[in-house]
Backbone as CSV, one residue per row, in Angstrom:
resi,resn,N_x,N_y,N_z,CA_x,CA_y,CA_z,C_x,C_y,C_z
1,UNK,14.184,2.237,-7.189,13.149,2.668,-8.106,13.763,3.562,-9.174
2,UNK,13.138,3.945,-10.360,13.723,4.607,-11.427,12.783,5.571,-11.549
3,UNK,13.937,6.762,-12.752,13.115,7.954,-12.632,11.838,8.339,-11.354
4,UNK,12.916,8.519,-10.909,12.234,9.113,-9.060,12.304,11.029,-8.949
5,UNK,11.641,11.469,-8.989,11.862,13.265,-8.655,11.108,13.511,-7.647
6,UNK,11.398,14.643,-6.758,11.315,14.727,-5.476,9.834,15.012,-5.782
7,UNK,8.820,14.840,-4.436,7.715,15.502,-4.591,7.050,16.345,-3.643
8,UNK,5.874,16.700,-3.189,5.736,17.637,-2.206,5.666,17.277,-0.659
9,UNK,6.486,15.853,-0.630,6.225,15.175,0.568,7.939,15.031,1.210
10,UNK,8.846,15.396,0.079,10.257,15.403,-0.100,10.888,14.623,-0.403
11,UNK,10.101,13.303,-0.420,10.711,12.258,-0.847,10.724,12.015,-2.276
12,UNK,11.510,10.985,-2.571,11.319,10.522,-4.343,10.537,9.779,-5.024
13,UNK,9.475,9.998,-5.237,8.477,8.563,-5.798,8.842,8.616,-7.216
14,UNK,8.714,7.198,-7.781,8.828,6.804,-8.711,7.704,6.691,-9.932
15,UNK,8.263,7.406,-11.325,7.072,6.932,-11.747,6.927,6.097,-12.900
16,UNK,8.362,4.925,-12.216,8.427,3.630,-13.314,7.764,2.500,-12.407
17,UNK,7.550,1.374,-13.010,7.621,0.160,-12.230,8.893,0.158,-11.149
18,UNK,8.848,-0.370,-10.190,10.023,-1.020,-9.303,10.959,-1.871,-10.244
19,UNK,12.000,-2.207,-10.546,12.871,-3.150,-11.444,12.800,-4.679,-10.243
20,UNK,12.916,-3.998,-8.557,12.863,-5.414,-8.096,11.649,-5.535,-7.167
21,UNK,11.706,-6.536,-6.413,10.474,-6.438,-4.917,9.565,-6.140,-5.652
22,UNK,8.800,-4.893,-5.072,7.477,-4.307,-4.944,7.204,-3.622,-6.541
23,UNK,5.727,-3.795,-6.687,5.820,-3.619,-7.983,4.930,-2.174,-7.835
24,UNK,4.800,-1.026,-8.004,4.204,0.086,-7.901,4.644,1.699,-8.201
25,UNK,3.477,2.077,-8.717,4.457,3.368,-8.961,3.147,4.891,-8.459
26,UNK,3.384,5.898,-8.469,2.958,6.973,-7.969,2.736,7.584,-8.954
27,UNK,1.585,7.932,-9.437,1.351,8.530,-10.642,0.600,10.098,-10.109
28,UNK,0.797,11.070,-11.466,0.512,12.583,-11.021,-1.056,12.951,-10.571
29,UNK,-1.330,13.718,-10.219,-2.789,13.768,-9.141,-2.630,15.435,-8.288
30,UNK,-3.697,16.214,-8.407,-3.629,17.239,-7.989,-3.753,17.334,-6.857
31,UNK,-4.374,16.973,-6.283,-3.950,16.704,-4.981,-3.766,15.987,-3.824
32,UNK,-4.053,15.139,-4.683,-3.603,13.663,-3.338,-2.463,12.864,-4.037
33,UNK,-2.711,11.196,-3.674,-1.803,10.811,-4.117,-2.333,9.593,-4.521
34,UNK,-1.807,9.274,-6.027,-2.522,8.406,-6.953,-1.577,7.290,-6.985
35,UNK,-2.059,6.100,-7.165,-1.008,5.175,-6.589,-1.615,3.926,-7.876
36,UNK,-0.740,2.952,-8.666,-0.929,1.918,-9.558,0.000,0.720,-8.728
37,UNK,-0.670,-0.605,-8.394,0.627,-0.972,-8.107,0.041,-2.794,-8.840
38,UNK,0.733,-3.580,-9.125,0.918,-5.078,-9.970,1.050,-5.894,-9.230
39,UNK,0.872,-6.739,-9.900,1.418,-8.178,-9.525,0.833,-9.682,-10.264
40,UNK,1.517,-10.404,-10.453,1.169,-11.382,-11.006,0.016,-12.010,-10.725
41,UNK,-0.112,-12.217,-9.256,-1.616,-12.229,-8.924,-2.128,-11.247,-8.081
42,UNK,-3.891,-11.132,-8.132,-4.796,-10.545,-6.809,-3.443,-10.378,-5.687
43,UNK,-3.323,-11.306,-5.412,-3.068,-11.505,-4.437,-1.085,-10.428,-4.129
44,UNK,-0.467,-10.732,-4.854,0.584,-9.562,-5.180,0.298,-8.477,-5.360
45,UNK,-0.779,-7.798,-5.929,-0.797,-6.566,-6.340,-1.815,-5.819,-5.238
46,UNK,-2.305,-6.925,-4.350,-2.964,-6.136,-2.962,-1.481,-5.685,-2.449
47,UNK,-0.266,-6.881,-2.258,0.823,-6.878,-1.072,1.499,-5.447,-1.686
48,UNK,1.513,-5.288,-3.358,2.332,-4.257,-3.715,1.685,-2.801,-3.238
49,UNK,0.469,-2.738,-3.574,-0.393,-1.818,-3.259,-0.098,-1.237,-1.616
50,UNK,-0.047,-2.256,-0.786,0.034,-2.394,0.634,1.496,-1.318,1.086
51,UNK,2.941,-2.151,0.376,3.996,-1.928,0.416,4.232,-0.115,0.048
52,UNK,2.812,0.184,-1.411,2.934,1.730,-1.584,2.048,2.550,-0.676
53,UNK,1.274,1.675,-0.037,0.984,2.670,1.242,2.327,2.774,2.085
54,UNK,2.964,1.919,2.234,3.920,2.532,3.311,4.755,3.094,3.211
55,UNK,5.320,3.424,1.972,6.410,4.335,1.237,5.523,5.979,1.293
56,UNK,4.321,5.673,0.901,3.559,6.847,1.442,3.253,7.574,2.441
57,UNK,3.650,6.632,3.394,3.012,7.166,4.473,4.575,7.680,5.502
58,UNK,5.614,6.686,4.823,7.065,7.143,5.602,8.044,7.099,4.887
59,UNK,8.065,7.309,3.357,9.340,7.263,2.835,9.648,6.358,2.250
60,UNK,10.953,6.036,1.977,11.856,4.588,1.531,12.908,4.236,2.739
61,UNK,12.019,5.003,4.456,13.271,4.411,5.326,12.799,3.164,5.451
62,UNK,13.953,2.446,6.478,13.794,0.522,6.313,12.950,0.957,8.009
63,UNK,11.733,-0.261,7.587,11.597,-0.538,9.283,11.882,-1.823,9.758
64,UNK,11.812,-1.831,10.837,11.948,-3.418,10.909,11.102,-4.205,11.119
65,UNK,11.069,-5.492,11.465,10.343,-6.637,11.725,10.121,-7.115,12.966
66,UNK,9.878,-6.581,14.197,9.994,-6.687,15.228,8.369,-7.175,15.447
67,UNK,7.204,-6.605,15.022,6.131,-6.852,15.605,5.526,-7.771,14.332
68,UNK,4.805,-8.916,14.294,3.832,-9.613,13.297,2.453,-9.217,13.613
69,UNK,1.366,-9.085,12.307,0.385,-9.252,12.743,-0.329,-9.254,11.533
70,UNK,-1.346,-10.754,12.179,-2.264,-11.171,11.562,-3.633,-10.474,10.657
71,UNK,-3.288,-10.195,9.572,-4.795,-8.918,8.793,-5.385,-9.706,7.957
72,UNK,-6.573,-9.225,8.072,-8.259,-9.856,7.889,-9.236,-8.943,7.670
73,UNK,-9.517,-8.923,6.649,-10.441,-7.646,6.415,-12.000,-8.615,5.539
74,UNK,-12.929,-8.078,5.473,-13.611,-8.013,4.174,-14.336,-6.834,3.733
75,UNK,-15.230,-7.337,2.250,-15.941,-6.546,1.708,-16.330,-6.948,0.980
76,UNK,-17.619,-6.162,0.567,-18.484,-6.898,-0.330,-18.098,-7.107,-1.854
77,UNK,-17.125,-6.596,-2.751,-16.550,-6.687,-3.667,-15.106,-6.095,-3.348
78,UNK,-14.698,-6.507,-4.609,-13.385,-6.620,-5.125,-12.628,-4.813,-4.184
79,UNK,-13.423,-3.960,-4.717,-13.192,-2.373,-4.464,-13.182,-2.519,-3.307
80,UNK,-14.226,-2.791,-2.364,-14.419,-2.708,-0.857,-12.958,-3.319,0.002
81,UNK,-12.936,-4.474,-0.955,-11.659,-5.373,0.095,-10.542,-4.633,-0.551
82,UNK,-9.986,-4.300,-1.472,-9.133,-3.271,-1.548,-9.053,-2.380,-0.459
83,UNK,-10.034,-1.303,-0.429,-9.810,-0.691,0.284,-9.970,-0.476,2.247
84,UNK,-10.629,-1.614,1.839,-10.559,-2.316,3.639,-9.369,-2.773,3.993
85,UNK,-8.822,-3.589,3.118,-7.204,-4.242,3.365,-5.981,-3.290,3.556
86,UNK,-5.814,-1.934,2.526,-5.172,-0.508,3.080,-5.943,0.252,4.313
87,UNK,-7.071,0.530,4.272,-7.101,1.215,5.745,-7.120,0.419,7.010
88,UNK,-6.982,-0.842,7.152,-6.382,-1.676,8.343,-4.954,-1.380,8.640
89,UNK,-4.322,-1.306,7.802,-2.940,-0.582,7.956,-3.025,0.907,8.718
90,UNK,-3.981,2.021,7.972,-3.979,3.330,8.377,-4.702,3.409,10.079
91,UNK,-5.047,2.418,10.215,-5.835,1.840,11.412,-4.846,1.156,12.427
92,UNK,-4.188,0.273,12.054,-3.085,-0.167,12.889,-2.400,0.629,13.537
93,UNK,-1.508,1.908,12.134,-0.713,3.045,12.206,-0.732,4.053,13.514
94,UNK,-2.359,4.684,13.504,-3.218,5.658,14.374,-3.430,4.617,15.999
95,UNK,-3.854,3.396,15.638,-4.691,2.950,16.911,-3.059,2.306,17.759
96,UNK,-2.851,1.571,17.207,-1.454,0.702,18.021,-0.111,0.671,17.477
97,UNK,0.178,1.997,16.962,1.516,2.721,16.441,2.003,1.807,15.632
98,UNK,1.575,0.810,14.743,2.268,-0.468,14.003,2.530,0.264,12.802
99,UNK,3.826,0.146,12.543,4.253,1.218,11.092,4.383,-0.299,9.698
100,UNK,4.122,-0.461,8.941,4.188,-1.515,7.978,5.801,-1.569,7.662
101,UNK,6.233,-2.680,7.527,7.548,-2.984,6.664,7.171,-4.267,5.511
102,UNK,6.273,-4.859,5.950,6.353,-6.084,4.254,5.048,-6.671,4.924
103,UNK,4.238,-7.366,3.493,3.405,-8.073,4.173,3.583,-9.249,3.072
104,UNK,2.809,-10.209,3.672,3.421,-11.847,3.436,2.315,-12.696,3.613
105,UNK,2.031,-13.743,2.378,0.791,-14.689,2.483,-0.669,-14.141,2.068
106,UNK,-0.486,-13.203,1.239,-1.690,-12.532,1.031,-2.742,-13.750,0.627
107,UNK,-3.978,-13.942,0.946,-4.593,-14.832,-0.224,-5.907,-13.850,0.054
108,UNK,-6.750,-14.219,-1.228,-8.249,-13.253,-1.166,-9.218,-14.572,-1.476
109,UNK,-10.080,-14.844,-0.560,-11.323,-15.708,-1.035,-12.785,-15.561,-0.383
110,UNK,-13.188,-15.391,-1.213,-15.277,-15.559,-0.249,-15.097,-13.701,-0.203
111,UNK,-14.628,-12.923,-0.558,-14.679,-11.565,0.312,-14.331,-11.220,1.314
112,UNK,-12.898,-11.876,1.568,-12.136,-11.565,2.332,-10.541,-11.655,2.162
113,UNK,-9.815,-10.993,2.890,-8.387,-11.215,2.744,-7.699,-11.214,3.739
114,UNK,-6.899,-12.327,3.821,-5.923,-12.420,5.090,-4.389,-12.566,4.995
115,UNK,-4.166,-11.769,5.519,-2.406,-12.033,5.379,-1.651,-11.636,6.476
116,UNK,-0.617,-11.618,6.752,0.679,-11.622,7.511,1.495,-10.212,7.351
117,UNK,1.249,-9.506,8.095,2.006,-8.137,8.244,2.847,-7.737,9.089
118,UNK,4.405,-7.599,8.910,5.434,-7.328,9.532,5.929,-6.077,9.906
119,UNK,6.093,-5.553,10.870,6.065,-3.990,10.996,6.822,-3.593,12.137
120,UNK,7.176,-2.236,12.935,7.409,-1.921,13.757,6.898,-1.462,14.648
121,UNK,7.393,-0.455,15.670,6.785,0.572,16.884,7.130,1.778,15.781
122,UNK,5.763,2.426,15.062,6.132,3.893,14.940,6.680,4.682,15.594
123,UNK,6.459,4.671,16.854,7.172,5.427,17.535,8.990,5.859,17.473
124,UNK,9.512,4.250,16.940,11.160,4.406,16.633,11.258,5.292,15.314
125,UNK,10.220,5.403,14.931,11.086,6.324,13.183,10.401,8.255,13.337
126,UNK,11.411,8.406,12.276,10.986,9.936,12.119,10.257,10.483,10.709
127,UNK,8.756,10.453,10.995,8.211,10.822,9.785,7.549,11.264,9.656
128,UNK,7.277,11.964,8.683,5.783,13.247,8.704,5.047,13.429,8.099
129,UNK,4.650,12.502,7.174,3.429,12.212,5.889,2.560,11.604,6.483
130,UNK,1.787,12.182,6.193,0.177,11.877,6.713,-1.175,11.288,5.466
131,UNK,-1.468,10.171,5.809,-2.312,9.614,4.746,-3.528,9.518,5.813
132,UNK,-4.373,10.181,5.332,-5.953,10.495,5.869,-6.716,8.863,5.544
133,UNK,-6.542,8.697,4.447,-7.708,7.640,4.038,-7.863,7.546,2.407
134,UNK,-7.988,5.881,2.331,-8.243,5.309,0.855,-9.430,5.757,0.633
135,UNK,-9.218,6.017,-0.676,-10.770,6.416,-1.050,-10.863,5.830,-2.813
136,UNK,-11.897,5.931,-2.918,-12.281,4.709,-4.173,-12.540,5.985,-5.587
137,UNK,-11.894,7.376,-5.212,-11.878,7.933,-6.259,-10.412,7.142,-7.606
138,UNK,-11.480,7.182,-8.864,-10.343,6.805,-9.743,-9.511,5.208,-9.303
139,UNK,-10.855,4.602,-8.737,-10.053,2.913,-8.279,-10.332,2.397,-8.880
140,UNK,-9.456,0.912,-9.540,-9.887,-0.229,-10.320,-9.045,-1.536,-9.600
141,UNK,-9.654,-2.462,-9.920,-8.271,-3.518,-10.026,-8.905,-4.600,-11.456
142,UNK,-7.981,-5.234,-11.795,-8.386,-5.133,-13.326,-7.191,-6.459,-14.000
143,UNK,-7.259,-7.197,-14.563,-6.444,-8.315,-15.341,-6.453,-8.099,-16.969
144,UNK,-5.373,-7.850,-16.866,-4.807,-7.507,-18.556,-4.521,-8.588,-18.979
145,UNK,-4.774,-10.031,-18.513,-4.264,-11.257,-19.105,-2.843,-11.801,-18.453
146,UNK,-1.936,-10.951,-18.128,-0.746,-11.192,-17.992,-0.338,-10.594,-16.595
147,UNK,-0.989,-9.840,-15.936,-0.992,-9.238,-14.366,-2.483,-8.906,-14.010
148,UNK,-2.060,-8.461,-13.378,-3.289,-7.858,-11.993,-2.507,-6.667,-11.731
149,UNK,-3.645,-5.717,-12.010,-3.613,-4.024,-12.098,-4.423,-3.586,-10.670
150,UNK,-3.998,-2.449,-10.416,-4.242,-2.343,-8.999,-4.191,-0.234,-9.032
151,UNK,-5.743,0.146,-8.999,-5.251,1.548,-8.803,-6.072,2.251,-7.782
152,UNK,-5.642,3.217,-6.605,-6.338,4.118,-5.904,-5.543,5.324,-6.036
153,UNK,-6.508,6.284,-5.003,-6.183,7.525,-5.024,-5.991,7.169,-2.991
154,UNK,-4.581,8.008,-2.466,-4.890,8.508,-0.919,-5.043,9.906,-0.245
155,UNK,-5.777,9.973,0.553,-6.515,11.268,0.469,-5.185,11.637,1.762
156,UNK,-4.486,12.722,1.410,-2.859,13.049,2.148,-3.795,14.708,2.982
């Protein structure tokens, strides 16, 4: 990631685009943490969005791929399944220690979204950021013609 400066979590968030992978960046916010993330389609800029919850929630360490699992969320609009599709993660995290490393196959249809999430045993890593919950302050997702815009706030 580029132009990265440390922040109050110690780590470096970025507040360019990614140059590769994941497309997202961490923008300033008094006190939580404000998050933009892209993609060519819906459907990328949920997975990027996804990918900046987990940099949020543990850093830029690598996890691995040891556990798969199948995510399925809905909601009644666009906002809802956004934010149903990140707190299944914060839900996984808390209920059955599943820490995120990539997710894969996103598709969104009818008000729902299902995809393929690769992750570990939290339990193997060492980390200490705490993300409470998505919340729909300051959320959009939005098509500029040329991407799919993607913004929340996480309540840390």
């Amino acid at each position: 990631m580029n132009s990265a400066s440390p922040d109050r979590f110690g780590s470096c968030y970025s507040s360019q685009m990614s140059d590769s992978g994941n497309k997202y960046r961490f923008l300033p916010h008094t006190a939580d943490v404000k998050v933009q993330a892209e993609g060519i389609t819906r459907e990328e800029a949920f997975a990027n969005a996804a990918m900046a919850l987990k940099e949020a929630i543990c850093g830029a360490i690598k996890v691995g791929t040891t556990i798969r699992k199948r995510i399925e969320v809905e909601g009644v609009d666009e906002k809802a399944l956004l934010c149903a599709f990140l707190e299944e993660f914060l839900y996984l995290l808390d209920a059955e220690s599943f820490l995120l490393s990539e997710v894969r196959d996103v598709k969104l249809s009818g008000g729902r979204v299902v995809a393929e999430a690769l992750g570990d045993d939290a339990g193997k890593y060492d980390f200490r950021n705490s993300v409470k919950a998505v919340t729909y302050s300051e959320m959009f997702i939005r098509n500029d013609g040329s991407r799919w815009l993607v913004q929340f706030v996480l309540d840390v």
